[in-house]
N, C-alpha and C positions, 0 to 999 in steps of 0.2 A: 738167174737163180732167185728164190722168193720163200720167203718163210712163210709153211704154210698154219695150220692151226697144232698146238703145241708144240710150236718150235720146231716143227718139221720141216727140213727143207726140201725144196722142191726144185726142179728145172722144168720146163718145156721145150722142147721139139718140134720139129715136125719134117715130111718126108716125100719121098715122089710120089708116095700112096695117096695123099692127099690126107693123111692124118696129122690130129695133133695130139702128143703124146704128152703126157705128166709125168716125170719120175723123181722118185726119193731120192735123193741123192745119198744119204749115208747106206741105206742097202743097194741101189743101182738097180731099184726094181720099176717097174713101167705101172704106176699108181692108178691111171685112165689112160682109157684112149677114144679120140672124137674123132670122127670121119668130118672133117672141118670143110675140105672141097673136095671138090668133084675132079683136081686135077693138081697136082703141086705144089705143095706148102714152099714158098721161098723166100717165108722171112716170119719171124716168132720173138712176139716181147710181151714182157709182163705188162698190166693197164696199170690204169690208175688205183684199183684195191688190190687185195690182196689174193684175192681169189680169183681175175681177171685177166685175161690173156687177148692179145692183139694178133690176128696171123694176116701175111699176103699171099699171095701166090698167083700160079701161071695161068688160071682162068680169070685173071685181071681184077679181082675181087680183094676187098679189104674186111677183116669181119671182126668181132667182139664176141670175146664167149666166157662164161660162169665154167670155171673148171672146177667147182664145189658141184653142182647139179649137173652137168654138162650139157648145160643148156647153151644155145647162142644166140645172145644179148640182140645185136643186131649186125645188119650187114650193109657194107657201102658199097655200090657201084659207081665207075664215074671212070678209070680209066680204062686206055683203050689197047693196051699194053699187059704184061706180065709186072706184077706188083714185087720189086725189086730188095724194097725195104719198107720196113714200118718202125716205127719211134713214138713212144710216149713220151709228155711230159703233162702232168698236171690233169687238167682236164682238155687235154686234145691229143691226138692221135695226127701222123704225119705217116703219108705212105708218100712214096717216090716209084715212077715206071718207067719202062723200057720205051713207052707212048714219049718221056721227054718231060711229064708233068707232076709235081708234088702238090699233095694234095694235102688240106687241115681238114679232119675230123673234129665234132664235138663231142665231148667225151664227161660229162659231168661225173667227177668224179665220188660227191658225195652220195649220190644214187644209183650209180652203178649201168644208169641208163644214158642211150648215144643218141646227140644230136644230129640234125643232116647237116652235109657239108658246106662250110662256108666258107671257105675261099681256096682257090687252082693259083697256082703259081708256073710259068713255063719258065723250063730252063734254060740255057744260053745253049748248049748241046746244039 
């Protein structure tokens, strides 16, 4: 959940349509909607502003999208698996796959713009 401008709060979504949805939360109404992949959203977190949103999903892709324009910021490739989970914190982005590998995004948060990846981590799995 995310406040969006006037104190609106919001949630984000997403589904086996491959959409990512915005919704109000006090009316429970669907505010946008982005066709975010081409195949399975399987994991949705707010970024680093406040208007920014993180998704993964089963085309093994990680992305960054403006859910004020619905525009999408940027996208990472890198694993070779379904994208399990994704986790912000600050200015990096953390996805995890079903490949066995966690990955850090850079994620500059004062600009709203993503760096390429810098550093894979393999799991013990």
């Amino acid at each position: 959940q995310n406040e969006g401008k006037n104190g609106e709060s919001r949630v984000a979504s997403g589904s086996s349509d491959g959409c990512l949805r915005i919704w109000d939360h006090h009316s429970s109404r669907c505010v946008r909607t982005l066709q975010a992949h081409h195949q399975a959203v399987t994991s949705v977190v707010w970024g680093p502003g406040p208007s920014s949103v993180i998704t993964g999903s089963t085309d093994c892709s990680v992305k960054l999208w403006n859910t004020r324009t619905g525009q999408q910021v940027r996208s990472w490739d890198g694993h070779a698996g379904t994208v399990t989970q994704v986790l912000a914190d600050g200015g990096r982005a953390y996805s995890s796959s079903r490949d066995g590998t966690v990955r850090i995004w850079g994620v500059p948060a004062a600009t709203g713009a993503a760096g390429a990846a810098d550093a894979t981590a393999e799991s013990g799995a």
